[in-house]
C-alpha positions as CSV (number, residue, x, y, z in Angstrom):
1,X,-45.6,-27.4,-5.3
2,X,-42.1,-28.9,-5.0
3,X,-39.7,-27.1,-7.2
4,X,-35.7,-28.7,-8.3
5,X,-33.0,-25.7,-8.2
6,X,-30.0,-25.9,-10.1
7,X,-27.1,-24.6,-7.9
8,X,-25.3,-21.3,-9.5
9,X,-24.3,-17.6,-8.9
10,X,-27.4,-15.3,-8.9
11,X,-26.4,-12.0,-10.1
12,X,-29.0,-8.5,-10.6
13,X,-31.0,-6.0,-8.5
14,X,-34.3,-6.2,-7.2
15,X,-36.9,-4.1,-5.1
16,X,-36.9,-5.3,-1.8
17,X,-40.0,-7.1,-0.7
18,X,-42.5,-5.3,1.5
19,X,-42.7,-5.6,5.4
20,X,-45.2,-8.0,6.7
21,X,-44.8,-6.9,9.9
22,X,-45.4,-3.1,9.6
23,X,-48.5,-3.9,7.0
24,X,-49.8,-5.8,9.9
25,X,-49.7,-3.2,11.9
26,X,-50.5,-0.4,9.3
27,X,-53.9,-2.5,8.3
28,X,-55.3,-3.1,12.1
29,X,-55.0,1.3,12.6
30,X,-56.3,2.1,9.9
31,X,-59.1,0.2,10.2
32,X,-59.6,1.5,13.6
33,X,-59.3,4.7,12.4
34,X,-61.9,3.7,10.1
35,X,-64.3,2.8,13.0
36,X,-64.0,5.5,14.8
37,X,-64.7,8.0,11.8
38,X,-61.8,9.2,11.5
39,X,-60.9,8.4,7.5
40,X,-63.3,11.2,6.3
41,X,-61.2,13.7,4.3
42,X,-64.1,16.2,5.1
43,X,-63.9,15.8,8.8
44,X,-67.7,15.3,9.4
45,X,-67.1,12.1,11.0
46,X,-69.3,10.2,7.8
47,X,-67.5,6.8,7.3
48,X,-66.5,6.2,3.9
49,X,-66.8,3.3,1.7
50,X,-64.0,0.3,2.7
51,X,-61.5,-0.1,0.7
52,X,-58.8,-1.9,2.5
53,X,-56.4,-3.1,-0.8
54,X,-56.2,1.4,-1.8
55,X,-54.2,0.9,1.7
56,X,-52.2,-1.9,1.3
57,X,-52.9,-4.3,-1.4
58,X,-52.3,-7.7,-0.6
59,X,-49.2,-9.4,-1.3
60,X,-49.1,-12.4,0.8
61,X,-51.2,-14.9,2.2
62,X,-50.7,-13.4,5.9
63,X,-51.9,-10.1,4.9
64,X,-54.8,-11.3,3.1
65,X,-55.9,-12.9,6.6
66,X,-55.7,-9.4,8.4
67,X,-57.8,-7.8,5.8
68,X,-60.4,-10.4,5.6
69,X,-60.8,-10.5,9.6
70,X,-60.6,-6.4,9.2
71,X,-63.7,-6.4,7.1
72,X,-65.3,-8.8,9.7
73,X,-65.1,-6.3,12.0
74,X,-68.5,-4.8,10.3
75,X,-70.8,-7.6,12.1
76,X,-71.5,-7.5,15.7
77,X,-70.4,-11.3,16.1
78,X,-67.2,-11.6,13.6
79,X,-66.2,-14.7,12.8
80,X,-62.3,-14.0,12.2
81,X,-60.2,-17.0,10.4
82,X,-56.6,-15.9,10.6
83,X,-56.0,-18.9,8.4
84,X,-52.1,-19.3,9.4
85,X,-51.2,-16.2,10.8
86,X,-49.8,-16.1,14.2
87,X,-49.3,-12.1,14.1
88,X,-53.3,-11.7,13.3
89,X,-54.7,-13.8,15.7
90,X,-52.2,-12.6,18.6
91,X,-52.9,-9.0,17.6
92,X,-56.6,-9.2,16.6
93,X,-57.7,-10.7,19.8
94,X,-57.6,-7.8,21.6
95,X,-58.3,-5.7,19.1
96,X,-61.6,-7.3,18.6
97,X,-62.6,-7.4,22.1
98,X,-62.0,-4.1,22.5
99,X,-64.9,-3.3,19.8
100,X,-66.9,-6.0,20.2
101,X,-68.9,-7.7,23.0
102,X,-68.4,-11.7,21.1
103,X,-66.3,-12.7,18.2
104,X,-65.2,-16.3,17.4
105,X,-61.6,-17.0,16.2
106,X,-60.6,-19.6,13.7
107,X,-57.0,-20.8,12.0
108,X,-55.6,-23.8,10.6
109,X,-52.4,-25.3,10.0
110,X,-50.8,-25.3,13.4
111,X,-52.2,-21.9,14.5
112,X,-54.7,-23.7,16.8
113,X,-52.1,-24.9,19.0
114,X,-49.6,-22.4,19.0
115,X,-49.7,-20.6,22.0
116,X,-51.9,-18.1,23.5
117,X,-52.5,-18.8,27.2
118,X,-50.4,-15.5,28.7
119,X,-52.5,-13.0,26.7
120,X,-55.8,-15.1,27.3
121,X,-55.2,-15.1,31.2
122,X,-54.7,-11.3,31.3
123,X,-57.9,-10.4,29.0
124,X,-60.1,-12.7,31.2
125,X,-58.4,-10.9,34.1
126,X,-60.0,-7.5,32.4
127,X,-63.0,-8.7,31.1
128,X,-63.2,-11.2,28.6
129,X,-64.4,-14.8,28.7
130,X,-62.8,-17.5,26.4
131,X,-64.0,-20.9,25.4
132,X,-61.3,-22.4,24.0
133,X,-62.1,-25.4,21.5
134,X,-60.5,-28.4,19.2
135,X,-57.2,-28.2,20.9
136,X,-57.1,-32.4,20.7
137,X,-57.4,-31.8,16.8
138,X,-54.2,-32.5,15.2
139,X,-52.5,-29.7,12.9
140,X,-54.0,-29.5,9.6
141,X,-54.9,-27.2,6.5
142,X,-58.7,-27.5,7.6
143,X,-60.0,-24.1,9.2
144,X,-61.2,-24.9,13.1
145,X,-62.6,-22.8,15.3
146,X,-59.9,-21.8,18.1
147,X,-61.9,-20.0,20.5
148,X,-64.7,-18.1,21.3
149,X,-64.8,-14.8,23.5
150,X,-67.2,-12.9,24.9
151,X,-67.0,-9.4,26.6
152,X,-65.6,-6.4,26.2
153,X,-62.0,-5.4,27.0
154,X,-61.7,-3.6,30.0
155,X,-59.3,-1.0,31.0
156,X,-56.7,-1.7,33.9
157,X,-53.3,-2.9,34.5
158,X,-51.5,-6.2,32.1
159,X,-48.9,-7.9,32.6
160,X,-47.1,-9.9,30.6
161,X,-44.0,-11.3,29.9
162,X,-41.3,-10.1,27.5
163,X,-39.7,-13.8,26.6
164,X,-42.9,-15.3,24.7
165,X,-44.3,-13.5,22.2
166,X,-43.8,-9.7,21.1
167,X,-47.0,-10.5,19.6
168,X,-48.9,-10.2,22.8
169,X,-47.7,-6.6,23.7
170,X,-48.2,-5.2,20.2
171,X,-52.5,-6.8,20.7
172,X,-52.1,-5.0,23.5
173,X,-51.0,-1.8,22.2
174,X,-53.1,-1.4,19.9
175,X,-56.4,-2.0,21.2
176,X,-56.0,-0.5,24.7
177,X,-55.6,3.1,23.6
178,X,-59.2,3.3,22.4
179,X,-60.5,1.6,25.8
180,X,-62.5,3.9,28.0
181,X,-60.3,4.7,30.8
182,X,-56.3,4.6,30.8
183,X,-54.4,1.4,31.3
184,X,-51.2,0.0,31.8
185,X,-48.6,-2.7,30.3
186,X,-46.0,-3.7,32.5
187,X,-44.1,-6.4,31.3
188,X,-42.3,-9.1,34.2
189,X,-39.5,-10.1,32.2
190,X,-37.0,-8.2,29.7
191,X,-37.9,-7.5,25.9
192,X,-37.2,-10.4,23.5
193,X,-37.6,-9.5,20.0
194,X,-37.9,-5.9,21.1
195,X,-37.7,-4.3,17.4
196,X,-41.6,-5.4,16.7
197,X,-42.9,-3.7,19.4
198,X,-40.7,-0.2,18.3
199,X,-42.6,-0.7,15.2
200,X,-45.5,-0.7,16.9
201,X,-44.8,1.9,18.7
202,X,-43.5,3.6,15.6
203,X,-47.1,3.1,13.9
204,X,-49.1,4.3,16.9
205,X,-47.2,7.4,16.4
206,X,-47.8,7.9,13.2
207,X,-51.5,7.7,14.0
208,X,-51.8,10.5,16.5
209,X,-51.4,7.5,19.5
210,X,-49.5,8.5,22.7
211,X,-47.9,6.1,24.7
212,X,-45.7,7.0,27.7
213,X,-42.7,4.4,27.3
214,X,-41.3,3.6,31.0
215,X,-40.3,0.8,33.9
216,X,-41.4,-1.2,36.1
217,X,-40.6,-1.3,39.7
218,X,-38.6,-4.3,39.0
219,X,-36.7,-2.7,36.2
220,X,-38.7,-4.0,33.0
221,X,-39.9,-2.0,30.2
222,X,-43.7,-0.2,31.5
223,X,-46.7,1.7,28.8
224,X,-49.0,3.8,30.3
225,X,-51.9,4.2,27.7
226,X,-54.4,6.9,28.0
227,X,-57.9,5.6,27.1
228,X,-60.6,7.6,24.9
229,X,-57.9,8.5,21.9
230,X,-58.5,8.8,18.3
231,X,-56.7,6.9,15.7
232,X,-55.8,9.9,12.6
233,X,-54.4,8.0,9.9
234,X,-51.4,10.0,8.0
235,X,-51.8,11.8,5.0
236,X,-49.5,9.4,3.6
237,X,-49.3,5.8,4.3
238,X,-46.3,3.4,3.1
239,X,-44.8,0.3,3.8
240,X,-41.7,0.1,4.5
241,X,-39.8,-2.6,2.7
242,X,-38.9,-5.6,4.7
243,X,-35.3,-6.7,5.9
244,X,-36.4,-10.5,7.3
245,X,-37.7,-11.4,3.3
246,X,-34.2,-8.9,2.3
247,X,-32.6,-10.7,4.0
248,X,-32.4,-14.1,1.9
249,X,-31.1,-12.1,-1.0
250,X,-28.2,-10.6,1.0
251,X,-27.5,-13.9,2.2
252,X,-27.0,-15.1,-1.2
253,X,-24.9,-12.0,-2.5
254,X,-22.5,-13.1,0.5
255,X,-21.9,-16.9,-0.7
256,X,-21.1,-15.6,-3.7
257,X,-23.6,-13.8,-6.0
258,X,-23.2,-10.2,-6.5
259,X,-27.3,-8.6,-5.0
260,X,-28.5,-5.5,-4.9
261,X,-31.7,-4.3,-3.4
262,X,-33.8,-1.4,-3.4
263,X,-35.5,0.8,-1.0
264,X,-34.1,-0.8,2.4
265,X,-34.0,1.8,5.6
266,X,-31.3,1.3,7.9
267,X,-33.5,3.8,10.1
268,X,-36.4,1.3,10.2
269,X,-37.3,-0.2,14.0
270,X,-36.9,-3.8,12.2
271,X,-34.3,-5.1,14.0
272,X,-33.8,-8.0,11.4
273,X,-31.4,-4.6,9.4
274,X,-28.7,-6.6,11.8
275,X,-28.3,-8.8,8.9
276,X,-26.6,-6.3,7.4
277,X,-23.8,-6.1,9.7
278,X,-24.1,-9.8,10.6
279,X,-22.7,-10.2,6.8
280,X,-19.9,-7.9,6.9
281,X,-18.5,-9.0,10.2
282,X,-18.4,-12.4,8.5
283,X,-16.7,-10.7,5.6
284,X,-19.4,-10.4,2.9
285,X,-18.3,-6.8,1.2
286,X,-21.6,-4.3,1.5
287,X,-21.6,-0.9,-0.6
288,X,-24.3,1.5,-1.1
289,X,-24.8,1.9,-4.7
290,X,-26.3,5.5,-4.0
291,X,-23.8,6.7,-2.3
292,X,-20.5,7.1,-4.1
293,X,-17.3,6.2,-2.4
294,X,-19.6,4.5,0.1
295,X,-17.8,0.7,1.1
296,X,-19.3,0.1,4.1
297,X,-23.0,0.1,5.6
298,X,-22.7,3.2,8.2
299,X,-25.5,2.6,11.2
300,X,-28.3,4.8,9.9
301,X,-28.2,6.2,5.9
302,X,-31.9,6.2,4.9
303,X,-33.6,4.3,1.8
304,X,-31.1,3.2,-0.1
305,X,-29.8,0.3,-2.9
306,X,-28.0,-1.7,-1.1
307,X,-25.4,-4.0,-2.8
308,X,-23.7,-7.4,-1.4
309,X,-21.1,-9.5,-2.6
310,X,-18.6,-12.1,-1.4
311,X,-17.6,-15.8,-1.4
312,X,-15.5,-16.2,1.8
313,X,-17.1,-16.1,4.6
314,X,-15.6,-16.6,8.6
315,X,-18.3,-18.5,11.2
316,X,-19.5,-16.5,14.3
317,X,-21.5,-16.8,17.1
318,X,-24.9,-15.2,17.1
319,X,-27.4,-14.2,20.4
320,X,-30.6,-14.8,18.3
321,X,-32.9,-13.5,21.3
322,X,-34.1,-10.0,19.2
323,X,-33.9,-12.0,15.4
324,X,-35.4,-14.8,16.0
325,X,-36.5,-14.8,12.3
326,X,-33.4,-14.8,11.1
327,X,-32.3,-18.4,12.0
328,X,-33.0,-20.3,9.3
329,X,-30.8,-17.7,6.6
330,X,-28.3,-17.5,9.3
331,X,-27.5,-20.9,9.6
332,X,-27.9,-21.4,6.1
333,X,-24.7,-19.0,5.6
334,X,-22.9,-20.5,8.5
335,X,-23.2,-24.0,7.0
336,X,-21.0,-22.5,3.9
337,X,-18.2,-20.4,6.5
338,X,-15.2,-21.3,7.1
339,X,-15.1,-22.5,11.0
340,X,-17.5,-22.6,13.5
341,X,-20.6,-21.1,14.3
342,X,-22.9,-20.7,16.5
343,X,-26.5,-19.7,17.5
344,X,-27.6,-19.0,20.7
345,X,-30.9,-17.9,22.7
346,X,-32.9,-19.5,20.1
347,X,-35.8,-21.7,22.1
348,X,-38.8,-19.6,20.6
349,X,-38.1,-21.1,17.5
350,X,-39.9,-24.4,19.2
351,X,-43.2,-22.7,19.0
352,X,-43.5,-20.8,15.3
353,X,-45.1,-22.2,12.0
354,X,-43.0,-25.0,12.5
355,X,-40.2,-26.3,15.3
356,X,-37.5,-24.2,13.5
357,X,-34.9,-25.6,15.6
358,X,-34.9,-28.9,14.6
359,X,-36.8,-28.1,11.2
360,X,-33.3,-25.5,10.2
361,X,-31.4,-29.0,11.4
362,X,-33.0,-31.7,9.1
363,X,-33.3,-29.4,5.8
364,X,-29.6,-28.6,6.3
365,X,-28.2,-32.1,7.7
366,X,-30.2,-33.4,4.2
367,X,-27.6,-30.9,1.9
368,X,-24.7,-32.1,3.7
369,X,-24.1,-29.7,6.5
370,X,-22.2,-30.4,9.9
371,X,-25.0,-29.0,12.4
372,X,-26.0,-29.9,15.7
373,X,-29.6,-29.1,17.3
374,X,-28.2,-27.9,21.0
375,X,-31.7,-27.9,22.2
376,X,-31.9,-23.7,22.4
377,X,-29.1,-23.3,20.0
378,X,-27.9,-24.6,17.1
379,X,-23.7,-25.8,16.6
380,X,-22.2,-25.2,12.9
381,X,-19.3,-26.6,11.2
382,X,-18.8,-24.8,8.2
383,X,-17.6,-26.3,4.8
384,X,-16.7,-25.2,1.3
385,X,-19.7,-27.1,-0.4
386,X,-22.8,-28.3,0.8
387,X,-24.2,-32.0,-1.3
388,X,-27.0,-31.3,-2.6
389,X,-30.4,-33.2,-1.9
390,X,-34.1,-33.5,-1.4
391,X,-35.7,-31.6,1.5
392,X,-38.7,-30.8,3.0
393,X,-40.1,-27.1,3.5
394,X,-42.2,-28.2,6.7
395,X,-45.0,-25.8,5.2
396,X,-42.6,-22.8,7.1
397,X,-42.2,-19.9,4.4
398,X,-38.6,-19.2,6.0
399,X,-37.5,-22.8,6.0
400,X,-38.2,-22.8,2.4
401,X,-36.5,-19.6,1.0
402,X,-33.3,-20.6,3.6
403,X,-32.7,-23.5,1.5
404,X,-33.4,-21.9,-1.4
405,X,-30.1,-19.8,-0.5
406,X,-28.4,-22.5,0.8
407,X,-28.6,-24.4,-2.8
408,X,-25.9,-21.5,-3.9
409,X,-23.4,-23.4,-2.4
410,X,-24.3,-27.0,-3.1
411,X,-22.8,-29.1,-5.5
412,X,-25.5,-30.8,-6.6
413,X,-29.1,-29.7,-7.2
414,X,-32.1,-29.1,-4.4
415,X,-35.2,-30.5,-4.4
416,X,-37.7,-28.7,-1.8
417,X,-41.1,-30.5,-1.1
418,X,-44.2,-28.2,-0.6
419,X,-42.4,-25.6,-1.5
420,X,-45.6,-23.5,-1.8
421,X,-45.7,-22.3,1.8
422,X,-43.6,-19.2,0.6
423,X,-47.1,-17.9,0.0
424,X,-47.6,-17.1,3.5
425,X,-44.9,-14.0,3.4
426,X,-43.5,-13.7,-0.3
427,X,-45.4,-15.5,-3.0
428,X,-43.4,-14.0,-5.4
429,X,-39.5,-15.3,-4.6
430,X,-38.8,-18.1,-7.1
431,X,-39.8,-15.6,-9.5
432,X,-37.7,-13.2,-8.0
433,X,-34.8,-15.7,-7.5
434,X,-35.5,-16.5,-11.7
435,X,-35.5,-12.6,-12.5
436,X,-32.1,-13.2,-10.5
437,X,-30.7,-15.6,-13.0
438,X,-31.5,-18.6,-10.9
439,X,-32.4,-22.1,-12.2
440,X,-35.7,-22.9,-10.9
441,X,-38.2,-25.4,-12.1
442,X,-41.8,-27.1,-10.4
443,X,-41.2,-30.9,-10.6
């Protein structure tokens, strides 16, 4: 699908989007609960009938991979395609292993060769044996098989480091509590994008899961995880809304629309809420809407509708270490400040659903921006306007939406190629950005 947007002020209020990330998460416990017996409002162990969509119904392509590897995990050999998921593979795999003694693990897109070597070193060091296969095969949409694994999880000590994927520890997490015997995570470097693995933490929790949270000898953040526990899910399950997807919207308030969303939580562990203040240090104006007399976002206030105008913006420089996923809407914004900007401790961006470094670079260099790919940062000029132009979404859902809110400030209208891949988090955004008042059409 490529889709033509007529630049123009978006103006209105929404619901903010759910949070991939915590359905993730919410999904893989339940279901574990599930397996263990522990779903059973009559607390006679009996497993009921699966129904995965009364827990979270599906509302992106992502989350629709969890559920369908989640039902897999009926058969003694599941055969789990994570289609393009990065968060599903890195957290099923050891998941899986922990229940199972084989399971085979498929993807497509470029989910086959996005890395997985750390994790796959430590689970063979407890227990698990990988053949890895069709790593020569270029990225494609055709499923391939990834690996194969064999052996159950074993408990003991992991190590891992903090710099490559949060994904990792939050596998980790989750499957090693219902190992039997206790184990421990230590992790050799410090945290990047720390804020997924407090949500993990976060859901644990709320599932009766106890983690002791600690350090290393050399400093760096430690789990001890008792074996043998029971997953309980709450008597209430929600997901919380999400402030990555939010966070396009409030981007586009602060270049000069006038956005308000509902139901964000400024007491969530998603540390992408920094958009928020990100904004309003750059001089976007942000008000609660529920609180009156309230002009300013205060650090912690709850659920609330959050409101964000503006239309003249100063450039700063951002350490993108802990929000990564907020390059691409970052630099989007920074293209239309006034000065210079910069982002910094950005080389993970190499390795997600596409190079985002230099993929955020081309889409905005094509609409006119000054921007210069640094190699693990990215350099900024603002300017009042951005051109206009065709551009490519690079099948990455954040790549696409970025330049969606980049076309606020362009003088002439966007053009974004395969701009479809918003599927994978938030299928519903050009309807969203039409409900908005926007100027959207498929060409």
């Amino acid at each position: 699908m490529d889709v033509k947007i007529i630049p123009g002020r978006l103006c209105g209020t929404l619901d903010a989007p759910p949070s991939k990330s915590h359905a993730h998460r919410v999904l893989i416990a339940y279901r574990i609960a599930q397996l263990q017996g522990n779903t059973d409002p009559a607390g006679n162990g009996a497993s009921e009938a699966y129904d995965i969509d009364s827990v979270v119904p599906s509302f992106s392509q992502d989350i629709e991979a969890t559920k369908s590897c989640l039902v897999q995990m009926d058969k003694s050999k599941p055969y789990l395609d994570c289609r393009e998921s990065g968060s599903t593979l890195r957290f099923m795999l050891p998941v899986a292993m922990a229940l199972k003694d084989e399971a085979v693990f498929l993807g497509s897109g470029k989910l086959p060769h996005r890395p997985i070597s750390s994790l796959k070193e430590e689970m063979e060091a407890n227990g698990c044996s990988f053949h890895m296969n069709n790593k020569d095969q270029r990225p494609g949409n055709k499923c391939v098989e990834i690996c194969t694994i064999n052996g159950r999880l074993l408990p003991g000590t992991y190590k891992l480091s903090g710099s490559i994927s949060s994904q990792f520890i939050t596998g980790l997490l989750l499957a090693l509590p219902i190992l039997d015997g206790d184990s421990r995570l230590e992790l050799t470097t410090e945290l990047q994008s720390a804020g997924y693995v407090d949500l993990t933490l976060d859901v644990l929790r709320d599932f009766g899961i106890n983690i002791k949270c600690g350090e290393s000898d050399e400093g760096f953040p430690a789990y001890e995880i008792a074996g043998n526990q029971q997953f309980i899910p709450p008597e209430k399950i929600s997901i919380q809304c999400d402030w990555s997807n939010s966070a396009f919207w409030l981007a586009c308030g602060a270049l000069g629309s006038d956005i308000t969303l509902k139901g964000l939580d400024f007491s969530s562990s998603q540390r992408d809420k920094e958009i928020a203040r990100l904004l309003e240090s750059m001089g976007a104006v942000l008000e609660s809407t529920d609180t009156p007399g309230m002009n300013h976002i205060p650090d912690s206030i709850g659920e609330k509708a959050i409101r964000c105008t503006g239309d003249n913006l100063n450039g700063t420089e951002v350490n993108v270490s802990q929000i990564p996923d907020l390059v691409p809407v970052l630099a989007a914004v920074m293209s239309l400040s006034k000065g210079s900007s910069m982002i910094t401790h950005a080389e993970r961006l190499r390795i997600k659903e596409s190079d985002r470094l230099f993929t955020v670079f081309d889409f905005l260099s094509r609409l006119g921006a000054d921007i210069t790919d640094g190699g693990a940062s990215l350099s900024i000029t603002g300017q009042q306007q951005l051109s206009g132009g065709e551009i490519s979404g690079h099948n990455d859902h954040r790549i696409v939406m970025a330049a969606a809110v980049a076309s606020c400030g362009c003088s002439s209208p966007v053009i974004i190629r395969g701009a479809e891949a918003v599927n994978k988090s938030y299928p519903t955004f050009f309807n969203d950005f039409a409900a908005l008042g926007g100027e959207v059409y498929e060409v």
